[in-house]
N, C-alpha and C positions, 0 to 999 in steps of 0.2 A: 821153496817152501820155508827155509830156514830164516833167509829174508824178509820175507813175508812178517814171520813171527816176530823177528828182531823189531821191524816197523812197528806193530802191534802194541812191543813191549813197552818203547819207545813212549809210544803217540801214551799208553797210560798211565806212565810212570808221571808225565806234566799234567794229565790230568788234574785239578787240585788248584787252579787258577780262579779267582771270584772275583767281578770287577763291582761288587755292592759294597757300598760305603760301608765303614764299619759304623754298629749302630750304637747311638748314644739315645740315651731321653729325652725329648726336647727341655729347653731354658722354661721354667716357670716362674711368676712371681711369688715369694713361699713367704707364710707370714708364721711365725711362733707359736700363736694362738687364738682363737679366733676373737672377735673384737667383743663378742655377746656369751662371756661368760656365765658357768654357773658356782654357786656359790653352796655352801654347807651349812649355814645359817637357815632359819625359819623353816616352812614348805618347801625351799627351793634347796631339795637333797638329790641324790643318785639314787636310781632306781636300782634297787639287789633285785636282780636277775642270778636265777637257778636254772632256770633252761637252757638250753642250749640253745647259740644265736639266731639258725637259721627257724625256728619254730618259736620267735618272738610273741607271737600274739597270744601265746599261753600262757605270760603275765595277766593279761586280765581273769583270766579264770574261768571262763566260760565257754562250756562244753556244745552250746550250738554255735556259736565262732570257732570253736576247732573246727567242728566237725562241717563246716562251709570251708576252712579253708586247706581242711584233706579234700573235699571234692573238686576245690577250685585247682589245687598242681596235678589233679590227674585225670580230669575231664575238661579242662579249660579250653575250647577250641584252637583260641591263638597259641595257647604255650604248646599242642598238638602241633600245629602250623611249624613253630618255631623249633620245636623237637626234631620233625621232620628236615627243617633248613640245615638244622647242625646236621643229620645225617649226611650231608647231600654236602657242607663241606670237606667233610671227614671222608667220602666216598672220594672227590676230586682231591684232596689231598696225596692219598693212596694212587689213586692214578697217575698225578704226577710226579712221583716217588717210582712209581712203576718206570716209567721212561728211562730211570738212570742203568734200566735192569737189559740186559742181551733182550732181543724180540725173537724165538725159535719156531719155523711151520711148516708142515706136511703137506706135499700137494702130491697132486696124483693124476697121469691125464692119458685120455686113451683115444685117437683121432685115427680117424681115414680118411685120406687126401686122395683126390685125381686131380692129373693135372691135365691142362688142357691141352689139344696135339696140336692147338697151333701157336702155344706160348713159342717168343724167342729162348727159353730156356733150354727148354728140353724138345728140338726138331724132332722127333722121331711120332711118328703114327702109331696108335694104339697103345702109349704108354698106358702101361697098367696103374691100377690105384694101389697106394701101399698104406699103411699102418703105422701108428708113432706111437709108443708106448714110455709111459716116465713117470718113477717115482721119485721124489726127491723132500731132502732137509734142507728149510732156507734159513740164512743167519742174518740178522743184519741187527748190528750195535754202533749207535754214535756215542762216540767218544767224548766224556762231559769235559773239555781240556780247557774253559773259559768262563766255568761254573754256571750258565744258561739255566741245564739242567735242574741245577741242586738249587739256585736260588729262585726257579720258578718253585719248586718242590717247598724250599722254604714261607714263600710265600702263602701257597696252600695253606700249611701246615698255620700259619699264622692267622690268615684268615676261618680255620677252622675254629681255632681256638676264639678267635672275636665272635663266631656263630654262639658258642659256649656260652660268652660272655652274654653276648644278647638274650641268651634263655636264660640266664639268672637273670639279668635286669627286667624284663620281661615278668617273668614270676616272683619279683620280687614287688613290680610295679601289681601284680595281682592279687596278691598277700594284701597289700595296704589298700587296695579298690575294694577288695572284699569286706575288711575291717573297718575302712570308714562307710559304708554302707549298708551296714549292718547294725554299725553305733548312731547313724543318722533313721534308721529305721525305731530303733529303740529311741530316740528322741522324738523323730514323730508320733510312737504312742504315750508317752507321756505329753506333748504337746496335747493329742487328740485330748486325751483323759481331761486336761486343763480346759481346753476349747468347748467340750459336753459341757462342762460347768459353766464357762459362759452365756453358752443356748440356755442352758435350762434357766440363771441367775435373767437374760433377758425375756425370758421367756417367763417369769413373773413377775417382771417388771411391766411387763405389757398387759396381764391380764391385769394388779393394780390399778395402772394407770387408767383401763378402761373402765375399773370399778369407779373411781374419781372424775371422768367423763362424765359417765352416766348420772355420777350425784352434783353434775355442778361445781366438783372442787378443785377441775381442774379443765383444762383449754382444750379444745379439738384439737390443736397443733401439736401438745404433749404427745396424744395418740398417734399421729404420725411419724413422733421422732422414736416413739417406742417401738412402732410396726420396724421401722427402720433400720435400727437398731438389733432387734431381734432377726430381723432379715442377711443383714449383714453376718451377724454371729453365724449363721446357719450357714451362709456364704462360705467362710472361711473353715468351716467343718467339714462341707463337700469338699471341700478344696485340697484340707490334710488328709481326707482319705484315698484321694487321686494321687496325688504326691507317695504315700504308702505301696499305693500298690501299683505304681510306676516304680518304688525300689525295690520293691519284692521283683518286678520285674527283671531288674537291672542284673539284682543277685544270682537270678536264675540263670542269667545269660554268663555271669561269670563263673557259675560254678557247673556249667553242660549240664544244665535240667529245663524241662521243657515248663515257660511261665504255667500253663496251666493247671501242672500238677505239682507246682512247686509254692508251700506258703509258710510262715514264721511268724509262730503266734503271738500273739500281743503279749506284753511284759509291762509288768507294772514299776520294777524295780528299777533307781536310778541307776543314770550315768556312772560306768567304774572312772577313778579317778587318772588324769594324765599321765602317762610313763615318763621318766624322768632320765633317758640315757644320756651315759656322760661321751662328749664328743671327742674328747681326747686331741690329738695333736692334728691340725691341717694334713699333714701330711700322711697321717694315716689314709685319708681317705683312696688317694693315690694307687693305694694295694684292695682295699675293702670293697669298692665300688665298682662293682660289674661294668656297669658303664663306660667308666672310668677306663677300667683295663682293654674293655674290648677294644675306645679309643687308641690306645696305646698299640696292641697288634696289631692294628688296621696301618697304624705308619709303619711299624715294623717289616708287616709283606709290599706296603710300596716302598720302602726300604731296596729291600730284595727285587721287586721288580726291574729297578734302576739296574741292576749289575744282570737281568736277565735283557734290558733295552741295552745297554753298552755292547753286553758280547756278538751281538748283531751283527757288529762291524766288522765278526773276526771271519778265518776260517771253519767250515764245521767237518769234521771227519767222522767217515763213515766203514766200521770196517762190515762187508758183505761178504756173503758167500753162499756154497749150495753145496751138496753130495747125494749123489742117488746113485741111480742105472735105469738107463735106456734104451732103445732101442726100434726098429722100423722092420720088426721083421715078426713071425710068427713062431719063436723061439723061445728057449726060458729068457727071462726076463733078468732076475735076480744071479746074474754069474758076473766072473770077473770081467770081462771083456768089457762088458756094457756098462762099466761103471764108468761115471763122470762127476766132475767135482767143480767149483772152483771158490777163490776166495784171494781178497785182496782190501787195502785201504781205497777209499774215497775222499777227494776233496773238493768243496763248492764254497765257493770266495763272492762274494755280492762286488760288484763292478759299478755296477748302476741302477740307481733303482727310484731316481725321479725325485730323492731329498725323503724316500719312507723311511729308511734307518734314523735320519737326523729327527723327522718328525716323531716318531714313535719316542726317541730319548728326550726330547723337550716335553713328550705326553707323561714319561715316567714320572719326572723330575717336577711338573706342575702337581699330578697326582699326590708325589711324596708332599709335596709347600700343603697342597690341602687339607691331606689328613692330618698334618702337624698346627693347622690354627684349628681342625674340627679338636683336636687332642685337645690343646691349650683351653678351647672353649668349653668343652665340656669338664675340664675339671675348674675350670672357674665359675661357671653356673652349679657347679656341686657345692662349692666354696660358700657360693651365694644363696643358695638353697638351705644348706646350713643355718645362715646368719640368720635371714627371714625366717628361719621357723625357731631357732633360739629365742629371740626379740619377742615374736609372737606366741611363743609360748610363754614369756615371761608376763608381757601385759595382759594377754587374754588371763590367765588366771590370777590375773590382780580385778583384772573388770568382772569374773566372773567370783570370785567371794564380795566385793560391793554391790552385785546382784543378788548372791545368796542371804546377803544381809539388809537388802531390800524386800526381798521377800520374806524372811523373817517379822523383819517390821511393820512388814503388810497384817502377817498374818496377827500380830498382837493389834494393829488398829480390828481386826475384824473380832478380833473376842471382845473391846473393849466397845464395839457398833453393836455387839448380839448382848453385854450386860447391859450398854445402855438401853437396847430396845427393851428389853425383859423389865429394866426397869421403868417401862416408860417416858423413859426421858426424850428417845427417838422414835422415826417412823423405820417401816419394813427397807421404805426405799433405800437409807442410808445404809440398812446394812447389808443389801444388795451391791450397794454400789462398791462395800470392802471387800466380798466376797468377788468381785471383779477384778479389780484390786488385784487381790489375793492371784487370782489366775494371772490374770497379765504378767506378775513378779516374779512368777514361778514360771512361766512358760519365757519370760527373758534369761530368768538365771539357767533351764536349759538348756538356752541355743548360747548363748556363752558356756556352758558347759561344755557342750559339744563341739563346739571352736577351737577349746581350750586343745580337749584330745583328739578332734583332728588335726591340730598343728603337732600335738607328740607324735601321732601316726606319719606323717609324713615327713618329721626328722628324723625319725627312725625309720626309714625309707629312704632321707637323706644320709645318712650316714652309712647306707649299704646293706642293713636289714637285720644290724645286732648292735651290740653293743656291750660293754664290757664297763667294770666296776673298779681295776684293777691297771697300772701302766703295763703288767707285764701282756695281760690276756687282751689290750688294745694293740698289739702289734700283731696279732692274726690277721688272716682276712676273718670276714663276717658275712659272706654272703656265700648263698652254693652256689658250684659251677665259677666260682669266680677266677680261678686259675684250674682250670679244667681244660 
């Protein structure tokens, strides 16, 4: 027994062995600062932010965008979906953390045997049947002496946290679906509002025109380019109201409400203006972005996998054993006689196995090469994600105050079409046709409006889901869950 133990102590004292690389971060190409600065001059300032990162979209100030995108992190089916997957990492983590632990169990067995009188065992006629009675403790611990064990464990544990990662990115990507979709909603009712003015502005232009038919002082043809016209406008009316309430749709599915009894009343008031966050260093993003990280764990446990594919090769020890009392008879059961025990090391060595060890470690080792260009790729398309929506948000609110100031302009020809009419110097039609005008330049300058701050929403979504005013408060992370 003494033996025994000394082996035991032995085999765990070497325990402690890891054949996984030790890990580094892979090589990136890192650049200073990104090529689409902003600047402190004019319009193009930092956005002061007083909230706190992860409930960003409380800059704009509006109490029914909160209150969608409180519904949307806690009824959203997918981030339910995704909540659920982290569970389920987190559970197989646990489990495999459990393996490094003794396995102890209870069995219990109570049997009567005859045997037959004409087995070669037992010659004798009319053996009787007897009885096998047994309780017993099993033990059985393999011994993590090659780190198998603990970097399958690690693994786990890495891949849990990537599950983390993906439910902030996830909810982060849901955050900004809800927000642009709710400011594209309010864009369509200010379009609509514009578009009614349309209908109606064609819509006496056709009765006119057919006043001017009727007198002769104007062509049959006029009337059909009027019918037309007003056709069309009508057209594109039906159209922005399909389009509405296909995003009222959209919202409802994002925020677990049922489309039919879900709706968001019309609003007359403009577009709030773009958020302005400052992107800080490249390589912030690296820590901030969910994505990003999850990337990073995901090579981390193929990491680990590799030193759980190497130990493969080695031997695995097993120390087993049992203690009860037994017995074949109709006696007490639990006394000393009938006790029986035993316990000892095991070892199983792989000899042959057809080239599976060799293939499994060439599987590890491809796996690790993959998630290290998925890594690479995915902070370079953040990188890139970045750049395009910097750019675009700088041009789009350049194109869109040259629209604001096209529709201004519109609108002073249309006072200057309604003094000339009043003064008779014009007819009704010309100042129909500024009043058109007038819609058209207002309904351009709000889809570049809304361009404008869809491009902020989604650099603030590029950026991880906050953002910071300050060098010190840009080295947090900025997103939930992101090192979770």
């Amino acid at each position: 027994m003494k033996k025994v133990l000394m082996v035991w102590l032995v085999l765990a004292g070497v325990s402690g062995c890891s054949f996984a690389p030790s890990y580094t971060r892979p090589d990136l190409p890192t650049a200073s600062q990104y090529h689409e600065k902003m600047t402190e001059d004019g319009h193009w300032v930092p956005f002061k932010v007083t909230e706190a990162s992860q409930t960003w979209w409380k800059a704009f100030h509006d109490p029914v965008l909160d209150d969608l995108e409180h519904s949307g992190l806690v009824a959203n089916q997918n981030l339910l979906a995704a909540l659920a997957r982290l569970d389920q990492g987190r559970s197989l983590a646990r489990e495999q953390w459990a393996n490094l632990w003794p396995t102890v169990g209870a069995s219990t067995t109570h049997q009567l045997t005859k045997i037959s009188e004409h087995t070669m065992i037992f010659p004798v006629q009319n053996y009787p049947a007897f009885q096998t009675n047994q309780v017993q403790l099993d033990l059985n611990y393999e011994l993590d002496i090659w780190g198998a064990l603990r970097n399958a464990a690690h693994a786990a544990d890495a891949q849990a946290r990537a599950s983390a990662d993906d439910l902030a990115t996830l909810a982060l990507s849901t955050e900004a679906e809800i927000a642009l979709d709710y400011e594209s909603l309010r864009a369509l009712d200010a379009e609509l509002f514009e578009t009614e003015r349309l209908v109606r502005s064609w819509a006496d232009n056709r009765t006119l025109t057919a006043v001017l038919v009727a007198g002769a002082e104007a062509a049959v043809p006029d009337q059909a380019q009027a019918d037309l016209n007003w056709q069309m406008a009508r057209q594109q009316l039906n159209e922005l109201r399909l389009q509405r309430q296909q995003m009222e749709h959209a919202l409802a599915l994002l925020v677990g409400s049922n489309p039919e009894e879900f709706h968001i009343a019309p609003v007359s008031d403009e577009l709030p203006p773009p958020l302005h966050p400052v992107p800080g260093m490249p390589s912030v993003l690296l820590e901030r972005r969910p994505d990003v990280v999850s990337a990073e764990e995901k090579v981390k446990a193929a990491n680990a996998n590799i030193g759980v594919a190497k130990a493969a090769w080695f031997p695995v020890f097993n120390l087993t054993g049992y203690t009860g009392y037994g017995n074949t008879g109709y006696g007490p059961l639990l006394v000393a006689p009938n006790r029986l025990w035993s316990f000892g090391p095991t070892l199983s060595l792989p000899l042959f196995n057809g080239g599976q060890i060799a293939a499994a470690n060439d599987l590890a080792r491809a796996q690790w090469e993959e998630s290290v260009a998925n890594y690479r790729n995915t902070v370079l398309g953040a990188w890139r994600e970045v750049e395009d929506q910097l750019v675009a948000l700088r041009e789009l609110e350049t194109e869109a105050e040259a629209a604001r100031g096209a529709s201004e302009a519109a609108q002073q020809a249309l006072e200057q079409a309604r003094l000339s009419f009043e003064g008779g110097l014009t007819n009704r039609f010309e100042v129909l046709q500024a009043e058109r005008a007038v819609a058209l330049a207002l309904t351009g300058a709000t889809q570049l409006r809304l361009r404008a701050l869809a491009s902020s929403i989604v650099l603030v979504k590029a950026l991880g889901g906050g953002w910071s005013d300050s060098p010190d408060s840009a080295k947090s992370p900025a997103s939930v869950g992101a090192h979770s």
